[in-house]
N, CA, C and O of each residue as an XYZ file, in Angstrom:
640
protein
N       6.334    -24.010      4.881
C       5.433    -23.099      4.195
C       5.569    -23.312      2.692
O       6.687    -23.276      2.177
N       4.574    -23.512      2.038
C       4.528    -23.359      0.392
C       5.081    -22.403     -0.202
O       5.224    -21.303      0.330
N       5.427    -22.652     -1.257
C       6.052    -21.211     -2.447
C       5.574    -20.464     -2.330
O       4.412    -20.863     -2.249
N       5.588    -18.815     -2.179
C       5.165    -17.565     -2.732
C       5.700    -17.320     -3.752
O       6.923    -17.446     -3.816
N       4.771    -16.786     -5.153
C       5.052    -16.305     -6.261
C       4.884    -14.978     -6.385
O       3.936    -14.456     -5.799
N       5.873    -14.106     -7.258
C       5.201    -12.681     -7.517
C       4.468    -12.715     -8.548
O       4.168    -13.868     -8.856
N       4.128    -12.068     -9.093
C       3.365    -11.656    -10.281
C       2.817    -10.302    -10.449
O       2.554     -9.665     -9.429
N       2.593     -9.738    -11.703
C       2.026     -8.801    -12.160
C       0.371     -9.050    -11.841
O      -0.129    -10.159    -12.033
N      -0.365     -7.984    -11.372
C      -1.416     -7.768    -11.043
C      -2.350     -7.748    -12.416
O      -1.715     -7.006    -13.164
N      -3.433     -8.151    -13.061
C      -4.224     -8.017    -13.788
C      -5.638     -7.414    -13.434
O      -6.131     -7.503    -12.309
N      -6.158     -6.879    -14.359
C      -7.909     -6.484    -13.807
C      -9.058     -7.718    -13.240
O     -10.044     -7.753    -12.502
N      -8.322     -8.599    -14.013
C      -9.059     -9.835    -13.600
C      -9.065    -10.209    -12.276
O      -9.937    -10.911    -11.764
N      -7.928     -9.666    -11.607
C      -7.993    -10.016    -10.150
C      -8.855     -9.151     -9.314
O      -9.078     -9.339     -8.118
N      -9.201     -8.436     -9.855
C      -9.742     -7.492     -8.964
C     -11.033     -8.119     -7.416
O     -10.956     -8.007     -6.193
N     -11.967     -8.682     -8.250
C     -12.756     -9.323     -6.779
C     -11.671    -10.006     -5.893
O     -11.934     -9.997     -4.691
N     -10.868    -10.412     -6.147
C      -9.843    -11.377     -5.531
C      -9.186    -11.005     -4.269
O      -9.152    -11.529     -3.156
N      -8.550     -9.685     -4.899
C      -8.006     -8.435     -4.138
C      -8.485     -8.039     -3.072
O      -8.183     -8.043     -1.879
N     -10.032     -7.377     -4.306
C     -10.706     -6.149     -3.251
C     -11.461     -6.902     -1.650
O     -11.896     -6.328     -0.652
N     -11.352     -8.498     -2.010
C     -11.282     -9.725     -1.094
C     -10.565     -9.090      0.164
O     -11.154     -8.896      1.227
N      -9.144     -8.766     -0.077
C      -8.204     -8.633      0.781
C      -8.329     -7.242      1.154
O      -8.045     -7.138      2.347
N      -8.607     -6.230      0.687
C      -8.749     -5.438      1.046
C      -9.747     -4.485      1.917
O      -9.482     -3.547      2.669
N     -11.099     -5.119      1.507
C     -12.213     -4.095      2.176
C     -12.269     -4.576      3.536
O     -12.961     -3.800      4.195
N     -11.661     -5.893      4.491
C     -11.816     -5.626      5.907
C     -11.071     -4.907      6.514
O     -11.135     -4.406      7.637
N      -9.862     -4.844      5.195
C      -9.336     -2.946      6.006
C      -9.803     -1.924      6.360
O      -9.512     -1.190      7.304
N     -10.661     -1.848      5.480
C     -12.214     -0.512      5.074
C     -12.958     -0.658      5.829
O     -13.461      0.406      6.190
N     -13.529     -1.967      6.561
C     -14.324     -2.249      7.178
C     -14.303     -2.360      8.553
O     -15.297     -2.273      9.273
N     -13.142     -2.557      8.924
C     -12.261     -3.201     10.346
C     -11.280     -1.876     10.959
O     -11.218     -1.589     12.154
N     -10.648     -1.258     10.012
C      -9.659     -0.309     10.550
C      -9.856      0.947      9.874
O     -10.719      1.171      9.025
N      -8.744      1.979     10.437
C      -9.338      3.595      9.974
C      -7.638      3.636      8.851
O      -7.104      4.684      8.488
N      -7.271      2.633      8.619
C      -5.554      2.950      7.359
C      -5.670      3.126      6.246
O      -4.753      3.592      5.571
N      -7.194      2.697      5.609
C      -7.701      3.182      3.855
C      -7.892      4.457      4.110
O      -7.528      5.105      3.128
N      -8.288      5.134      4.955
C      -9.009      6.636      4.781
C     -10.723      6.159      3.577
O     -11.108      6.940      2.706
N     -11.177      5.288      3.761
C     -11.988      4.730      2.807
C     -13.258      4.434      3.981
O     -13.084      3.632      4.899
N     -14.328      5.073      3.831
C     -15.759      4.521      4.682
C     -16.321      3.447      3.599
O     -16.581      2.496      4.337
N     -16.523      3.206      2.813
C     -17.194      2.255      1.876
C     -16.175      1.240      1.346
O     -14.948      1.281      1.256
N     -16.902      0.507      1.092
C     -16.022     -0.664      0.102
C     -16.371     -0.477     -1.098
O     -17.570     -0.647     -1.319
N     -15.400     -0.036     -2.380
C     -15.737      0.215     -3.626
C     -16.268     -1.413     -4.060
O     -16.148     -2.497     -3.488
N     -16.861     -1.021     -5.267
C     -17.488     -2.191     -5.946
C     -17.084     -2.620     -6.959
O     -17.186     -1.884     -7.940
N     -16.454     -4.003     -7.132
C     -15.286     -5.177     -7.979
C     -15.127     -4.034     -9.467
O     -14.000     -3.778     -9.890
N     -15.859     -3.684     -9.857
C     -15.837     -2.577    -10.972
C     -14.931     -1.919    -11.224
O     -14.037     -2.024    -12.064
N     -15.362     -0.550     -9.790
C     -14.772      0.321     -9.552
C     -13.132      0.129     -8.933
O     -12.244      0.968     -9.089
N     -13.000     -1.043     -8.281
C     -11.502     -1.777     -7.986
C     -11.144     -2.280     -9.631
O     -10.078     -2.104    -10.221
N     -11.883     -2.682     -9.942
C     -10.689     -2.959    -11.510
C     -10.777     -1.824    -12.236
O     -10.130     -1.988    -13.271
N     -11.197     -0.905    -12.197
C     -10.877      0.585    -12.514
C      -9.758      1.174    -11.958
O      -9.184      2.099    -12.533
N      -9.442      0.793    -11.042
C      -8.358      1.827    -10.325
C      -7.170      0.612    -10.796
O      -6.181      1.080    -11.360
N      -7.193     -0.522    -10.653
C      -6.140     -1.369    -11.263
C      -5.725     -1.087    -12.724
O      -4.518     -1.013    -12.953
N      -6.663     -0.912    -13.802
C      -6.125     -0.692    -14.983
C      -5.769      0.971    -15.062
O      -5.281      1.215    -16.165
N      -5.855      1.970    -14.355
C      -5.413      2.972    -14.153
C      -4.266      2.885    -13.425
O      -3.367      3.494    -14.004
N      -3.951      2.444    -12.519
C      -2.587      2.434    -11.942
C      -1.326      1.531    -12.479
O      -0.116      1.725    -12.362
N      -2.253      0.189    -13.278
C      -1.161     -0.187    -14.215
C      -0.686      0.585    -15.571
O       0.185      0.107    -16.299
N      -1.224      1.607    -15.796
C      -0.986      2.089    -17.042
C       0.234      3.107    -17.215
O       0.583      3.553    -18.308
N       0.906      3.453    -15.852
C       1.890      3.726    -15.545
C       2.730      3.073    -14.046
O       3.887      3.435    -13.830
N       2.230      2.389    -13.366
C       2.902      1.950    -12.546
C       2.703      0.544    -11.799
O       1.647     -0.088    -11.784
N       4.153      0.089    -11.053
C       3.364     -1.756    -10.932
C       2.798     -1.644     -9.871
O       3.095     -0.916     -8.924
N       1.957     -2.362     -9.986
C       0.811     -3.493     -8.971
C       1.103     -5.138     -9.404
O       0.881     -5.874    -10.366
N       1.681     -5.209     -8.195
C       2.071     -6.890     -8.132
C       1.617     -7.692     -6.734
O       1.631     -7.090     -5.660
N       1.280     -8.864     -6.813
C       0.369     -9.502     -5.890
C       1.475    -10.744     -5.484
O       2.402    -11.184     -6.164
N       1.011    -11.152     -4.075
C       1.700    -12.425     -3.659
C       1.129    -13.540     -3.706
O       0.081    -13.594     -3.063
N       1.529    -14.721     -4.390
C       0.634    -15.616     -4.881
C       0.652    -16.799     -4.685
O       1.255    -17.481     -5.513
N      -0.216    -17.703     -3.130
C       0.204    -18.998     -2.776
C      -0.644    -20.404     -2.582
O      -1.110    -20.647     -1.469
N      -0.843    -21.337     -3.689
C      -1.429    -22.498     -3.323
C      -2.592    -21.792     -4.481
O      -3.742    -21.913     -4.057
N      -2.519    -21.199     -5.629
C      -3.549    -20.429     -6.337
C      -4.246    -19.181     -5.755
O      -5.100    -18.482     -6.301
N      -3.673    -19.048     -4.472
C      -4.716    -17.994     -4.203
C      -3.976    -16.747     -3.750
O      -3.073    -16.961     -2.940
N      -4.205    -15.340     -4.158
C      -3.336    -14.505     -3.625
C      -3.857    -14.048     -2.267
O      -4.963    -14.146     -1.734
N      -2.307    -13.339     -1.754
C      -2.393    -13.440     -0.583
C      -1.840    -11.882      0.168
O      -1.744    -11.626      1.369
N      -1.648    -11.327     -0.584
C      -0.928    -10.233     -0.449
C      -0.932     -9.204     -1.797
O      -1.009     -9.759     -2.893
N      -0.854     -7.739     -1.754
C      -0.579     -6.946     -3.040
C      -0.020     -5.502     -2.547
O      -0.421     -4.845     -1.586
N       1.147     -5.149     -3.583
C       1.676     -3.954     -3.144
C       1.535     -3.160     -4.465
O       1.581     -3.915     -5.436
N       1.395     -2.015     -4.744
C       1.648     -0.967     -5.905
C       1.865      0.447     -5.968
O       1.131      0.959     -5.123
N       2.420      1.175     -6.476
C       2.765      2.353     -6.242
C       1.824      3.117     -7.002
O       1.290      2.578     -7.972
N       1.447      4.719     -6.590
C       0.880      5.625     -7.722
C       1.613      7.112     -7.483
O       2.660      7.412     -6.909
N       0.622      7.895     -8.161
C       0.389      8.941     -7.917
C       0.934      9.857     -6.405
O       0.149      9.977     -5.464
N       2.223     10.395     -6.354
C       2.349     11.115     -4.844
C       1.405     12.220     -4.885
O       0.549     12.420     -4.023
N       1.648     13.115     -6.193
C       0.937     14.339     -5.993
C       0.546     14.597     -7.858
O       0.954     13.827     -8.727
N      -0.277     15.791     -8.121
C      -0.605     15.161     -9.541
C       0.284     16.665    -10.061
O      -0.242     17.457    -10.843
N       1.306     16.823     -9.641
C       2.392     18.094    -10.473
C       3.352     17.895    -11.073
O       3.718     16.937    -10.393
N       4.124     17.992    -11.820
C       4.971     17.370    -12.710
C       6.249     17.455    -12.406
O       7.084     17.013    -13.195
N       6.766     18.270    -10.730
C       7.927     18.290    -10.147
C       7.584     17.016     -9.750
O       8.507     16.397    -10.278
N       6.744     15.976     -9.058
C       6.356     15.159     -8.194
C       6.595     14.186     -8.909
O       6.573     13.092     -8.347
N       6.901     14.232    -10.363
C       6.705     12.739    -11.570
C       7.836     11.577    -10.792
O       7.621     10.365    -10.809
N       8.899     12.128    -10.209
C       9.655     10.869     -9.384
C       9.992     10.630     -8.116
O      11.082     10.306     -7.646
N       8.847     10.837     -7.547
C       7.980     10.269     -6.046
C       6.868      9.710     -6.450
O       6.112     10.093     -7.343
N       6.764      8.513     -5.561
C       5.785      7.922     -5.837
C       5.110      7.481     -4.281
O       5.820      7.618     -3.285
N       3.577      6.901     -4.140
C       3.220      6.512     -3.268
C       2.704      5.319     -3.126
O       1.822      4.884     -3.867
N       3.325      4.539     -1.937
C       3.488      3.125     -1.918
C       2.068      2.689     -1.490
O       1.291      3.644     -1.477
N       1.553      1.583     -1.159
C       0.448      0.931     -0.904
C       0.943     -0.406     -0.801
O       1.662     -0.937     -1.648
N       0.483     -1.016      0.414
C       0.233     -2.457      0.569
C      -0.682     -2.796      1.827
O      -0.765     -2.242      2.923
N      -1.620     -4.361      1.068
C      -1.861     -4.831      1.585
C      -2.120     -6.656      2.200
O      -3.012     -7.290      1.637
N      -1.534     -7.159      3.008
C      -2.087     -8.643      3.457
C      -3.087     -8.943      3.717
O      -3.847     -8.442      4.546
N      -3.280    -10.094      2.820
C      -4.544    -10.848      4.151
C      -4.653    -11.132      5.183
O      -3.574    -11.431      5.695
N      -5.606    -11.209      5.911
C      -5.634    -11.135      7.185
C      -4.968    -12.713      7.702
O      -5.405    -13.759      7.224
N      -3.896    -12.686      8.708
C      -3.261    -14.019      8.998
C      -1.594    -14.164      8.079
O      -0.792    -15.096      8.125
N      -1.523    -12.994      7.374
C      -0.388    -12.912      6.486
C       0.580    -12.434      6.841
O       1.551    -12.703      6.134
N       0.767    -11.773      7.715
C       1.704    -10.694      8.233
C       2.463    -11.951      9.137
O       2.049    -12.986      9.661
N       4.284    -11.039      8.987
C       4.617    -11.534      9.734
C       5.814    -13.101      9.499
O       6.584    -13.622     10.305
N       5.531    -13.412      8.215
C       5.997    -14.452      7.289
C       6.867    -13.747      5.675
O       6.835    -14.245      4.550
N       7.519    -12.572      6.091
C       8.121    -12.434      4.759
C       7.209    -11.844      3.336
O       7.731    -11.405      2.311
N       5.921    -11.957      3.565
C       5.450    -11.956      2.273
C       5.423    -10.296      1.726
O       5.663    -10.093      0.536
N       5.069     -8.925      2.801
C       4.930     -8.257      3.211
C       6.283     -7.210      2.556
O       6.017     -6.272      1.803
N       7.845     -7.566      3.005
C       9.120     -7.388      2.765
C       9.089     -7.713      1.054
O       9.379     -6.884      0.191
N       8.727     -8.916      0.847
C       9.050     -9.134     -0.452
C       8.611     -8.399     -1.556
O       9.201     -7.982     -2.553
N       7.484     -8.329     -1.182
C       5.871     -7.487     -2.078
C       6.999     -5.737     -2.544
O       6.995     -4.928     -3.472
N       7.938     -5.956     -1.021
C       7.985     -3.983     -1.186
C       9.330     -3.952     -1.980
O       9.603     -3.113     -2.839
N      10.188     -5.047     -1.548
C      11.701     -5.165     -2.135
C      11.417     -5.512     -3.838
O      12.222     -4.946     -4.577
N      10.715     -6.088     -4.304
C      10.171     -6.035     -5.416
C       9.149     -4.860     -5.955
O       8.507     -5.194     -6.951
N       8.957     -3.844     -5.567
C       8.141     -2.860     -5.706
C       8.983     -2.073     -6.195
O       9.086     -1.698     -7.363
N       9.946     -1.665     -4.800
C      11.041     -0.848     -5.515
C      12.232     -1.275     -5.971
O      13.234     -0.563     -5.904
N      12.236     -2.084     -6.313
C      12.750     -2.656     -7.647
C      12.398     -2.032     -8.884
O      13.085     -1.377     -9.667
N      11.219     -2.356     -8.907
C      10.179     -2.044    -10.166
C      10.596     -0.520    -10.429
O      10.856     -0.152    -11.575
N      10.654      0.377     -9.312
C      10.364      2.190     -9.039
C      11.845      2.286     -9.125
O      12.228      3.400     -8.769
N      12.825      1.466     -9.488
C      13.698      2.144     -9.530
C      14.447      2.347    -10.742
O      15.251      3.256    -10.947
N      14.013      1.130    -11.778
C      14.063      0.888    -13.150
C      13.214      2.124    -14.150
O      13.328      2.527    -15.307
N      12.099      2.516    -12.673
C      11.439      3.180    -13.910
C      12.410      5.254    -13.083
O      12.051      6.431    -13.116
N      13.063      4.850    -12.778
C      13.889      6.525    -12.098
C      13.196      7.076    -11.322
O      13.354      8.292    -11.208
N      12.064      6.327    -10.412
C      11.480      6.893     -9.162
C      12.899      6.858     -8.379
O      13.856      6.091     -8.482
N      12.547      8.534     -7.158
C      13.645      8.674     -6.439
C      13.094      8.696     -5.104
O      13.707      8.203     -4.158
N      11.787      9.331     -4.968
C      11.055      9.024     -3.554
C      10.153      8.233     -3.527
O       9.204      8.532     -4.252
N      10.072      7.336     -2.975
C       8.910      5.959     -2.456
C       8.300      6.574     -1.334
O       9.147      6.655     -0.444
N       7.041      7.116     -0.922
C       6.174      7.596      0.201
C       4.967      6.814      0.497
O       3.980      6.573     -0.196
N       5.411      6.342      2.175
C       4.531      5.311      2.240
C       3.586      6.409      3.275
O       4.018      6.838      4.345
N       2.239      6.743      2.708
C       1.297      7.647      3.462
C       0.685      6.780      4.743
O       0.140      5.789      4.258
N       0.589      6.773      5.907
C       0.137      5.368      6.623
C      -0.081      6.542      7.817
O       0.414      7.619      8.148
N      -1.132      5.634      8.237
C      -1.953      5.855      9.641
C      -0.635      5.647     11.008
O       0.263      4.813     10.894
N      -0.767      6.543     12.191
C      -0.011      6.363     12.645
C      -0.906      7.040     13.865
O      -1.548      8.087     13.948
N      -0.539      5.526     15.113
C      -1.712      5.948     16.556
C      -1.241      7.202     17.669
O      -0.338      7.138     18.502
N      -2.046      8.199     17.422
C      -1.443      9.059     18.414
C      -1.208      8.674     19.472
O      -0.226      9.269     19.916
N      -1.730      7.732     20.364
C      -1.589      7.209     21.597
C      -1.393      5.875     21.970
O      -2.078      5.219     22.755
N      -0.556      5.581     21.440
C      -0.626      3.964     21.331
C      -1.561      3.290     20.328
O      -2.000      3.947     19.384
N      -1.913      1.882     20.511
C      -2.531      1.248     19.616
C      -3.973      1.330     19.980
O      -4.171      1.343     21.195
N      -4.983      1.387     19.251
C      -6.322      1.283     19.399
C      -7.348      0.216     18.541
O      -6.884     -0.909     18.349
N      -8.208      0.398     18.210
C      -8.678     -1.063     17.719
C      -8.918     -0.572     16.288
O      -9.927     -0.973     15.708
N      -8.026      0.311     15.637
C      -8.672      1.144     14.615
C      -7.161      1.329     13.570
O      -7.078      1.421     12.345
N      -5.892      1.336     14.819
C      -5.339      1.517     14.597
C      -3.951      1.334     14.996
O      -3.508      2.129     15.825
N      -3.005      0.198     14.435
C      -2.382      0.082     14.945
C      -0.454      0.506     14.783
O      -0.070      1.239     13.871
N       0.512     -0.090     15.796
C       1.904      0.246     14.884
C       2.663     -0.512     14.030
O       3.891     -0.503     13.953
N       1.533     -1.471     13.096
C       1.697     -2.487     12.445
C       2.605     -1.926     11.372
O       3.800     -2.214     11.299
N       1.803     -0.885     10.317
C       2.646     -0.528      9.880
C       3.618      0.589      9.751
O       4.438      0.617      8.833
N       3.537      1.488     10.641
C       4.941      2.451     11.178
C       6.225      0.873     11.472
O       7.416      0.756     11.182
N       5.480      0.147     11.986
C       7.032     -0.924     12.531
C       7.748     -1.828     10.980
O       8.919     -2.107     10.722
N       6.574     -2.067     10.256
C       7.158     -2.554      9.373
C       7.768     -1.320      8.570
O       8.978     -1.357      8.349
N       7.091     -0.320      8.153
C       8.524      0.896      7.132
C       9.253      1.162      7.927
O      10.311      1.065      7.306
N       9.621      1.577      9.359
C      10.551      1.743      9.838
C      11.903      0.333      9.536
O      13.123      0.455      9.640
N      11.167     -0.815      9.183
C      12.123     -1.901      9.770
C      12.820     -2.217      8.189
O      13.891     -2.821      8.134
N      12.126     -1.760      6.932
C      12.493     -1.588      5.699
C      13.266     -0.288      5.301
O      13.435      0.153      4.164
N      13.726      0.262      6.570
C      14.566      1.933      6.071
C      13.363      3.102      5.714
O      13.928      4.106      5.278
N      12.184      3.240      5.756
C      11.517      4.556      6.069
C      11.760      5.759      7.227
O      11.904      5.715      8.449
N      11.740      6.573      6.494
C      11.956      7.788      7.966
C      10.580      7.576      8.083
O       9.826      6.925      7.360
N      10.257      8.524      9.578
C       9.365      8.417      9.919
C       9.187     10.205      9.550
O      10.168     10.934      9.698
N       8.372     10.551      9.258
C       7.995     12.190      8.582
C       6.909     12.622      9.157
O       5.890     11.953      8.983
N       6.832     14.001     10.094
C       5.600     14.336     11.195
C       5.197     15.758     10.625
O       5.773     16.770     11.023
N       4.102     15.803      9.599
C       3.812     16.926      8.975
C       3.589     18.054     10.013
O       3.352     17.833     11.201
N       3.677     19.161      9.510
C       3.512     20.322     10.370
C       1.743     20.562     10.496
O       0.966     20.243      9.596
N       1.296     21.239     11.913
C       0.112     21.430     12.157
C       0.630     22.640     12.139
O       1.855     22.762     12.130
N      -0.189     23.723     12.130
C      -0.387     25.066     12.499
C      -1.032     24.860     13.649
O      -1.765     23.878     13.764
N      -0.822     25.927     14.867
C      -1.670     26.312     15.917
C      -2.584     27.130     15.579
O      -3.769     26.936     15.848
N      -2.081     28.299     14.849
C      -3.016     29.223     14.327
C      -2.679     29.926     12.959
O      -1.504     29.821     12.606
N      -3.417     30.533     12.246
C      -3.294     30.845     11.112
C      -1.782     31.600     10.406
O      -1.453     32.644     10.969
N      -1.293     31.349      9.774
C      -0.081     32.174      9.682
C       0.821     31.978     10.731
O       1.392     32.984     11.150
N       1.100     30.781     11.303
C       1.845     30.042     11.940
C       2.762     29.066     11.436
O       2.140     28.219     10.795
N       4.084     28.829     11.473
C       4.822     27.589     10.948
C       4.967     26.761     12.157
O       5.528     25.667     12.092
């Protein structure tokens, strides 16, 4: 297999990316996203999320191949050191390391800057796997040290 490089994410990448990203949007229910934003509006959210936190891409044979970055957990100012993780491969990427690296270098990054919680928000199949949704990534944070965290439903109002 060829070199993988890291690198810092730029706005310039953005069509590149949003490349890798919208058959997530398009293919599966793990963006929470019905549309595919437009190269614009993706380098909008890149120079906003770099302006406090990294976005770094995996980078092989010139072409990237992978990108992980952290933001925003919650917008309150107890929350300033939790953060929420994001990644994504190209399709055919998984499975080769690139994935591990993207995150071991992420929080790297989150830990220099005194992040103390890393929260990876992710789709998780109530019933097994479906075509929407799979335990792709519950298996990979579990296999990087994530708990697995099962928010509370209410049955009924004024219920814990």
């Amino acid at each position: 297999m060829n070199e993988t490089d890291f690198r810092i994410v730029s706005p310039e990448d953005a069509e590149e990316i949003l490349g890798i990203y919208a058959p997530y949007i398009e293919k599966t229910a793990i963006t929470f996203e019905y549309t595919v934003p437009s190269v614009k509006e993706f380098r909008e959210r890149i120079v906003k999320t770099l302006k406090k936190y990294p976005y770094i891409k995996a980078v092989r044979e010139g072409r990237i191949i992978g990108y992980a970055y952290t933001g925003t957990f919650k917008d309150r100012a107890a929350y300033d050191w939790s953060v929420e993780t994001s990644i994504y491969l190209a399709m055919g990427e998984r499975g080769n390391g690139v994935g591990t690296r993207l995150y071991e270098i992420l929080e790297a990054l989150s830990k220099a800057q005194n992040v103390l919680n890393m929260n990876a928000c992710i789709t998780y199949p109530k019933d097994g796997e479906d075509q929407y949704v799979s335990m792709a990534s519950p298996q990979f944070h579990k296999a990087l040290g994530y708990s697995h965290v099962i928010p509370a439903i209410n049955s009924a109002p004024g219920t814990i």
